[in-house]
C-alpha positions as CSV (number, residue, x, y, z in Angstrom):
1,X,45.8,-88.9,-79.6
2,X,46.1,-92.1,-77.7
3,X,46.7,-91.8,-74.5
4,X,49.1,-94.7,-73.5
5,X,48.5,-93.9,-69.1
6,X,45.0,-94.4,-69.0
7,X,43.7,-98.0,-67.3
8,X,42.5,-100.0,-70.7
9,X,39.6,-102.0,-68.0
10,X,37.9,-98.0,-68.3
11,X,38.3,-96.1,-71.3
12,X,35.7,-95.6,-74.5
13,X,37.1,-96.6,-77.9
14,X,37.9,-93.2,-78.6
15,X,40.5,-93.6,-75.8
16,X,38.6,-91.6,-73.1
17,X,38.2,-92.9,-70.0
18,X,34.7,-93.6,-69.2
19,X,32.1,-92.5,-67.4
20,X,32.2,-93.2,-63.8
21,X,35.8,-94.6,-64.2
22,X,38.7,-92.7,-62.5
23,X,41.7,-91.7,-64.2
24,X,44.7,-94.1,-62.5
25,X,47.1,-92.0,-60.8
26,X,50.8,-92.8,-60.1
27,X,52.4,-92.3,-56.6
28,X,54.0,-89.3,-55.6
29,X,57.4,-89.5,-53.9
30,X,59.8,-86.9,-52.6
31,X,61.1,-84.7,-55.3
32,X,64.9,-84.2,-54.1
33,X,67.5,-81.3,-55.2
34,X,70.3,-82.8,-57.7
35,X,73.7,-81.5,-57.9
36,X,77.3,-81.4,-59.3
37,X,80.0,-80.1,-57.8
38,X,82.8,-79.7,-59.9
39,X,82.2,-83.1,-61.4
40,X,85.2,-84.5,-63.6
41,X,85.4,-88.4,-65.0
42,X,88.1,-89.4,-67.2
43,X,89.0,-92.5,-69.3
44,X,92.9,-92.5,-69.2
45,X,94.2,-88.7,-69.8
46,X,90.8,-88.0,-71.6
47,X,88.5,-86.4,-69.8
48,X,84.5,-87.4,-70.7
49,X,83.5,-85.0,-68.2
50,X,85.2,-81.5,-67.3
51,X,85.1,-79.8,-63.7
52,X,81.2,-79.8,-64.6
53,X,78.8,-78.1,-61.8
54,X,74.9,-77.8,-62.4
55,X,72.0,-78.1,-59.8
56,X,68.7,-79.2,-60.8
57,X,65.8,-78.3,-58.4
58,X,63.3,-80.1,-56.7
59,X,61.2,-81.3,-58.9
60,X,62.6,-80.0,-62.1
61,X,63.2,-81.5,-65.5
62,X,66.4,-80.7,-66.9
63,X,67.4,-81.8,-70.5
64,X,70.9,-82.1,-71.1
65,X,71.6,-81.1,-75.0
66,X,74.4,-81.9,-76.8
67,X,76.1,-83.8,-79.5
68,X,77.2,-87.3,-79.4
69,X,80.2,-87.9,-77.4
70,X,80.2,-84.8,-75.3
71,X,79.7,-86.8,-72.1
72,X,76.0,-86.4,-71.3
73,X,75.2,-90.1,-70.9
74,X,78.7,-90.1,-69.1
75,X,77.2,-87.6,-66.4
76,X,74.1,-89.2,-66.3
77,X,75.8,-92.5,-65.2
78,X,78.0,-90.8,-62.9
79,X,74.5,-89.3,-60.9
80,X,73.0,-93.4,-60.9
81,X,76.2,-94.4,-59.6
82,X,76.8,-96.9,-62.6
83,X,80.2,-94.9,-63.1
84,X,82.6,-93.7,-60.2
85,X,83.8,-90.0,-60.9
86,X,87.6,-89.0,-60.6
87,X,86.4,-85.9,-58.7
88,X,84.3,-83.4,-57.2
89,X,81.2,-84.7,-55.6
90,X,77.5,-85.6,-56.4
91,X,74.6,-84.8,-53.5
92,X,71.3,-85.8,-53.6
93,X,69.1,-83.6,-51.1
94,X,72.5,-82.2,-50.1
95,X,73.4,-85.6,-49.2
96,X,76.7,-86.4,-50.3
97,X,76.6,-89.9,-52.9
98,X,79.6,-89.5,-54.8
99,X,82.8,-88.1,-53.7
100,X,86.8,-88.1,-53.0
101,X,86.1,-89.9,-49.8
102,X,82.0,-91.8,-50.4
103,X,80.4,-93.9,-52.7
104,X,76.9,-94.8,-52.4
105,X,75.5,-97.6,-54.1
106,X,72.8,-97.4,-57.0
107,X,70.5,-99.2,-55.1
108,X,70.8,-96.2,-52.1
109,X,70.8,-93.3,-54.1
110,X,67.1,-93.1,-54.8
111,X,67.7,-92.7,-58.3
112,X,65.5,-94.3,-61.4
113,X,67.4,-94.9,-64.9
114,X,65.7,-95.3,-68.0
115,X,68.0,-96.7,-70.8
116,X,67.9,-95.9,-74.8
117,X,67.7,-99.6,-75.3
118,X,65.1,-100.2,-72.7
119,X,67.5,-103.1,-71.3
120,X,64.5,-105.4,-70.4
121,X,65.1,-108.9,-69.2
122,X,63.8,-111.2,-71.6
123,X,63.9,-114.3,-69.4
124,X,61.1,-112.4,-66.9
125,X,57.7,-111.8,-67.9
126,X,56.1,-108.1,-68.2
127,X,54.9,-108.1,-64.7
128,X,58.3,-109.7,-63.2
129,X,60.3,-106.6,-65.7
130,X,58.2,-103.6,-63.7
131,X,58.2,-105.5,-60.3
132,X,62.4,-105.9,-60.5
133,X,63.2,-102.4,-58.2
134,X,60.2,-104.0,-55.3
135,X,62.1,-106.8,-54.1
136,X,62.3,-104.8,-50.6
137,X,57.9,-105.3,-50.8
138,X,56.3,-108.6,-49.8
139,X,55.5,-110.7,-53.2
140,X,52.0,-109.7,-53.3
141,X,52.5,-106.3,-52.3
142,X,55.3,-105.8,-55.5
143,X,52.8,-107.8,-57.5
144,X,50.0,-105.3,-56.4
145,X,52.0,-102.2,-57.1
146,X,53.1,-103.3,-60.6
147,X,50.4,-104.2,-61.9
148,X,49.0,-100.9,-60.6
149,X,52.0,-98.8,-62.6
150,X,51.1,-101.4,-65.4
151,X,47.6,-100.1,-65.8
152,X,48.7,-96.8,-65.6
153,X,50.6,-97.1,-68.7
154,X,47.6,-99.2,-70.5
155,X,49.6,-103.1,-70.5
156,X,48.3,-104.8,-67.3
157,X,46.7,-107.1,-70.4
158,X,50.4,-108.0,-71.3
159,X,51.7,-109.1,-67.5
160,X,52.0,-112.5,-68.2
161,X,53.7,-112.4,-71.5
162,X,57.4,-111.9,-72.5
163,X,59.2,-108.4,-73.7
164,X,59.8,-110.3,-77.0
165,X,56.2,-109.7,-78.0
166,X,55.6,-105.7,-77.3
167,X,56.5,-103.4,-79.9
168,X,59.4,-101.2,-79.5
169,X,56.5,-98.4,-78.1
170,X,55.3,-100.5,-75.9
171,X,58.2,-101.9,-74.7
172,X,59.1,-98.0,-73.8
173,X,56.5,-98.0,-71.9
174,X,57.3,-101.0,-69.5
175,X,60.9,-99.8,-69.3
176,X,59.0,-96.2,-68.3
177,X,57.0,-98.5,-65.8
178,X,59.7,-100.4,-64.4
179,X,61.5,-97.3,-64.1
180,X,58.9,-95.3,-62.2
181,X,57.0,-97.9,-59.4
182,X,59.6,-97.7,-57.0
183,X,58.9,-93.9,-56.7
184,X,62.5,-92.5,-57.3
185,X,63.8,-89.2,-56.0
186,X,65.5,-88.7,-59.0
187,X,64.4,-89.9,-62.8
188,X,67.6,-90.1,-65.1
189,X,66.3,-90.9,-68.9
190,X,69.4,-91.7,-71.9
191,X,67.3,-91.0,-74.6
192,X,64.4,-92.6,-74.0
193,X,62.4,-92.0,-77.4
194,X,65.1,-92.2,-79.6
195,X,64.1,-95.6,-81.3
196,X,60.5,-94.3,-81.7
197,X,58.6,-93.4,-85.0
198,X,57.8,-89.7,-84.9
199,X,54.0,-90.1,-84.0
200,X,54.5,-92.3,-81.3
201,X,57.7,-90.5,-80.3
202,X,55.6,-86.8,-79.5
203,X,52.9,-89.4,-78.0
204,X,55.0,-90.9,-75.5
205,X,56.9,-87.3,-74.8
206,X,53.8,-85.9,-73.7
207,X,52.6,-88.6,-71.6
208,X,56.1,-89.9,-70.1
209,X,56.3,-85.8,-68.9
210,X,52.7,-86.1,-67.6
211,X,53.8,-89.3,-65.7
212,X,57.0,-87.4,-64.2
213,X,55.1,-84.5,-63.4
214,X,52.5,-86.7,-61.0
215,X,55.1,-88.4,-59.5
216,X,57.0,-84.8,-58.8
217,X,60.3,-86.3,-59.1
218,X,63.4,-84.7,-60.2
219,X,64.0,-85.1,-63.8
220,X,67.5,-85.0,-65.6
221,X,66.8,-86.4,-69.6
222,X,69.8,-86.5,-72.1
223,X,69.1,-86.1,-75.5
224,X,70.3,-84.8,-79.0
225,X,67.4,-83.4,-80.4
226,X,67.1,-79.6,-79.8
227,X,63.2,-79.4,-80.0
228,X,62.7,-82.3,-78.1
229,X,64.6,-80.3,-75.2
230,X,62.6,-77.6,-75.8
231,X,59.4,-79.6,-75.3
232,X,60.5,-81.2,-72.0
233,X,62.9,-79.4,-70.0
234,X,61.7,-76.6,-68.0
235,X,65.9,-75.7,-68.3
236,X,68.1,-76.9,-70.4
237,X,71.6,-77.9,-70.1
238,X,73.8,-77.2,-73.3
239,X,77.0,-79.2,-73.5
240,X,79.9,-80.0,-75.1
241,X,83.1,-82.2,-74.9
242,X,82.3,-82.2,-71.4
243,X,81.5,-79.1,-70.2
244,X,78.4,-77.1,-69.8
245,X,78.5,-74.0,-72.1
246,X,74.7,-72.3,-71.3
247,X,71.7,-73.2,-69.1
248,X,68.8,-71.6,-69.4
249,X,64.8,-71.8,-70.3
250,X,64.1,-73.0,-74.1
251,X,62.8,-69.2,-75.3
252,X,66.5,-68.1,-73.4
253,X,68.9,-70.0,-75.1
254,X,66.8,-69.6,-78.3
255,X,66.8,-65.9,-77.8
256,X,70.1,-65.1,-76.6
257,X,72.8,-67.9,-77.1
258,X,75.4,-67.3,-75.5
259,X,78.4,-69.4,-78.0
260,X,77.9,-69.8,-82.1
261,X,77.5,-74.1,-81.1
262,X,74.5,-72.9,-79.5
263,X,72.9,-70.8,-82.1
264,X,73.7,-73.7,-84.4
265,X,71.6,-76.1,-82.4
266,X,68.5,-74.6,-81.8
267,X,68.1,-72.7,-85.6
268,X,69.1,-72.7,-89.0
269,X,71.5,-70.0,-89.2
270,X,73.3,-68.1,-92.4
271,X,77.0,-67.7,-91.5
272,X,78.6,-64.6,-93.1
273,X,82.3,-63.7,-92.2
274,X,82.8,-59.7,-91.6
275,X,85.7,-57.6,-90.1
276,X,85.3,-56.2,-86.9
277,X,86.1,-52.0,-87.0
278,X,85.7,-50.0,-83.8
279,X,83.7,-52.5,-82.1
280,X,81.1,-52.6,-85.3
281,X,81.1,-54.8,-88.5
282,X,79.1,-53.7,-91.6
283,X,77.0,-55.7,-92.9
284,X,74.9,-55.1,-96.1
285,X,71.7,-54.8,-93.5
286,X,73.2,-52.1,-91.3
287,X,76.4,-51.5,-89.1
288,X,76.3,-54.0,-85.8
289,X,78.3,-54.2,-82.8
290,X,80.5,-56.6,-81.8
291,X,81.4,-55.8,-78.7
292,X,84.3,-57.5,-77.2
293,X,86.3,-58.0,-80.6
294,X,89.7,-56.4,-81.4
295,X,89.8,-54.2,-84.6
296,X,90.9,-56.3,-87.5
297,X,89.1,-59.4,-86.0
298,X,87.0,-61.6,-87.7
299,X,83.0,-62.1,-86.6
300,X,80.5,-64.5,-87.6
301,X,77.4,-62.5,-88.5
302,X,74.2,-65.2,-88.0
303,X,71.1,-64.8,-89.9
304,X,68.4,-67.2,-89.3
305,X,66.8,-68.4,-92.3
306,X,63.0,-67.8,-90.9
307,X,64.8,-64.1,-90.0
308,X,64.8,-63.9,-93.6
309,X,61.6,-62.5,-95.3
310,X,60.9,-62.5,-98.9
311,X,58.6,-60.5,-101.2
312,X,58.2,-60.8,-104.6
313,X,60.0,-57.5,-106.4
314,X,57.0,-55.0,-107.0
315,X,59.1,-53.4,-109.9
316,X,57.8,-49.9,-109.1
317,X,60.7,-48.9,-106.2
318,X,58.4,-49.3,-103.6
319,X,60.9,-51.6,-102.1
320,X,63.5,-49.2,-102.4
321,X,65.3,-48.4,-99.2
322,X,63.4,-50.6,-97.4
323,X,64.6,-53.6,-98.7
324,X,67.6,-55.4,-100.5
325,X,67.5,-56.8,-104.1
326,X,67.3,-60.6,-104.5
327,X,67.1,-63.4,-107.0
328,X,65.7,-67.0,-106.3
329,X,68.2,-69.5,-107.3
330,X,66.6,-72.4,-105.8
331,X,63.4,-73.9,-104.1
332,X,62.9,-77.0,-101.8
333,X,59.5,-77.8,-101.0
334,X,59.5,-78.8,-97.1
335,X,56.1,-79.8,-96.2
336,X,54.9,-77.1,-93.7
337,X,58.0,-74.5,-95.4
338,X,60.3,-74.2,-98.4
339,X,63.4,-73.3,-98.2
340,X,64.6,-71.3,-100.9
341,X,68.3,-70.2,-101.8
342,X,68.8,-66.2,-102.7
343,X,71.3,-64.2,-104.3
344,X,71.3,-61.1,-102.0
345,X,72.4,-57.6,-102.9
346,X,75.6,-57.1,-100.3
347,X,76.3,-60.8,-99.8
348,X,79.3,-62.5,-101.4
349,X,77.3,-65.9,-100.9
350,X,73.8,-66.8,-101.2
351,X,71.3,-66.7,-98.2
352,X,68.8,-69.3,-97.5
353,X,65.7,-68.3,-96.2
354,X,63.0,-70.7,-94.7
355,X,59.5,-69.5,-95.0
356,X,55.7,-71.0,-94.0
357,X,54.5,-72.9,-96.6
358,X,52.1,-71.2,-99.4
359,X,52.4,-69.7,-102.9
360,X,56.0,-70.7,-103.9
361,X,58.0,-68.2,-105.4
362,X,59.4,-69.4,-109.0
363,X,63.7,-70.2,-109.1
364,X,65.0,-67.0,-111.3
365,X,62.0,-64.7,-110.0
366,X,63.6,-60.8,-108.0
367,X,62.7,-60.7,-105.0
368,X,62.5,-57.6,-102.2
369,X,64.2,-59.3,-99.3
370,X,64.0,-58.0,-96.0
371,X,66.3,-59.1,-93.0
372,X,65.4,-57.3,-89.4
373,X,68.7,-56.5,-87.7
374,X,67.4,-56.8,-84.2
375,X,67.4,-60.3,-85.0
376,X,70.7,-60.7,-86.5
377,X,73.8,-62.3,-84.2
378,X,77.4,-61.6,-83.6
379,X,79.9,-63.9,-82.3
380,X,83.9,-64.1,-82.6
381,X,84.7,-66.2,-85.9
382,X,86.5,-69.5,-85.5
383,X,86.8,-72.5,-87.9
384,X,84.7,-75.0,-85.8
385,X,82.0,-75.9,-87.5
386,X,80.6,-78.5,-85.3
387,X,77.7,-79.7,-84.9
């Protein structure tokens, strides 16, 4: 994998860095505590952001997950001080920047912002982009320092040219750059690798998280894209129209969602409609509770489809008691899995299951399917069925 950090002037053509030749370091700065308090914006009687509060540590990266238009880039524009919040407060370090009675201006806060579109001026050259944030240095001390961050993301052979010539990876990384020299508190990224080709996307992930972690600053990144959350954020932030409905490490929101929008995001889920009765539903794999639910209720049983394991039918009863009958209806080659459709004994619908790649089972073959209820979910039913 290339590694886009390392000095070009010392590596091997394999992308190493040679012998002899140290690895070029970015500088570290003060990693400061970010938090909201209560935070609400709104854009006439609609509110973007709702009576949101989150803290994000010292030197933590925090990915805030959610669907388009539930006020994540909103927030993050609200900590830069790009938008003025209706209420509650914003500290940095405990230090008040945004509030009923204090605004502090971008350029005070501490605070780095990384935009989807990189927003490079294409009137300055490469060096004059990453340099912008240094006009409190001496020329040649800005010029030293940028081409320094320059080298560390493997373009100081581009200063002198123009944004228009860098691909859209490269141009990432000068935006990353640009971002980065003036060794912020606070690092706020709006979807930084969206415009990326996969390869080069998990590339750049790896290394812009390498970059953030030498620097030590505090890290709030908004994104879309559940397992890119999961490969960043030491927490993630779920939300949606505004508020924030679980925080939590990836393997805890995977694990133990606490809403049916976030078991949607972070899996492929079967949805199965079942009565609630005593606190329990019955389900064709076993009675589950359901606690909190009113007899007569409706919950939403959730399956994932890798939950979901399939045998081919041994046609002796082996299976018998251990597993339900099935029939393949359908098959969908994946890659690295296929995804196959099943007519399940119990179920009014057909399940899909999701399994590792290998000898695919034929459409119209029985099947023993087998479905762990430890791993099976239970939430109230509603008719939402966003995202």
């Amino acid at each position: 994998m290339t590694n886009w950090f390392i000095s070009t002037s010392g590596k091997t053509r394999s992308g190493e860095p040679a012998p002899g030749k140290a690895r070029v370091r970015a500088g570290a700065t003060f990693a400061a505590k970010l938090t909201f308090d209560a935070v609400t914006k709104t854009y006439g009687e609609r509110p973007a952001v709702d009576a949101l509060s989150l803290e994000i540590a010292p030197g933590e990266v925090v990915c805030l997950l959610g669907p388009s238009g539930c006020g994540k880039t909103t927030l993050l524009r609200l900590a830069a001080g790009i938008e003025r919040l209706t209420s509650g407060r914003i500290l940095i370090s405990d230090r008040e920047v945004a509030g009923p009675a204090r605004f502090v201006q971008p350029e005070d806060r501490s605070v780095g912002l990384m935009f989807q579109d990189f927003a490079l001026f294409p009137h300055l050259s490469i060096l004059e982009n990453v340099a912008f944030g240094l006009k409190g240095l001496p020329r040649e001390e800005a010029r030293r320092e940028a081409l320094s961050i320059l080298s560390r993301v493997g373009l100081e052979r581009y200063a002198d040219q123009y944004p228009h010539i860098l691909s859209g990876g490269q141009q990432q990384r000068v935006a990353l750059a640009r971002a980065i020299v003036p060794r912020p508190a606070v690092m706020l990224m709006d979807e930084p690798f969206s415009g990326l080709d996969v390869q080069l996307r998990d590339a750049m992930q790896e290394e812009t998280l390498a970059l953030i972690r030498e620097t030590r600053a505090t890290c709030m990144i908004v994104t879309h894209h559940p397992e890119e959350a999961m490969r960043l954020g030491d927490r993630i932030a779920v939300m949606r129209a505004g508020r924030i409905v679980q925080t939590g490490r990836a393997e805890d929101l995977y694990n133990n969602p606490a809403a049916l929008f976030v078991a949607r995001l972070f899996s492929e889920i079967n949805e199965v409609e079942v009565p609630v009765r005593a606190g329990q539903i019955a389900t064709p794999i076993g009675r589950l509770s359901a606690p909190g639910l009113a007899d007569g209720a409706r919950a939403t049983l959730c399956i994932r489809e890798r939950s979901v394991e399939l045998v081919p039918a041994s046609g002796n009863g082996k299976d018998a008691g251990t597993a339900l009958k099935g029939r393949i209806r359908s098959a969908k080659f994946l890659g690295d899995a296929v995804r196959y459709e099943v007519a399940v004994e119990g179920f009014d619908a057909p399940l899909n299951a999701r399994t590792v790649s290998g000898p695919q089972l034929k459409e119209g073959s029985e099947v023993a399917v087998r479905i762990d209820p430890v791993a099976a979910l239970v939430f109230p039913s509603n008719d939402d069925k966003t995202p």
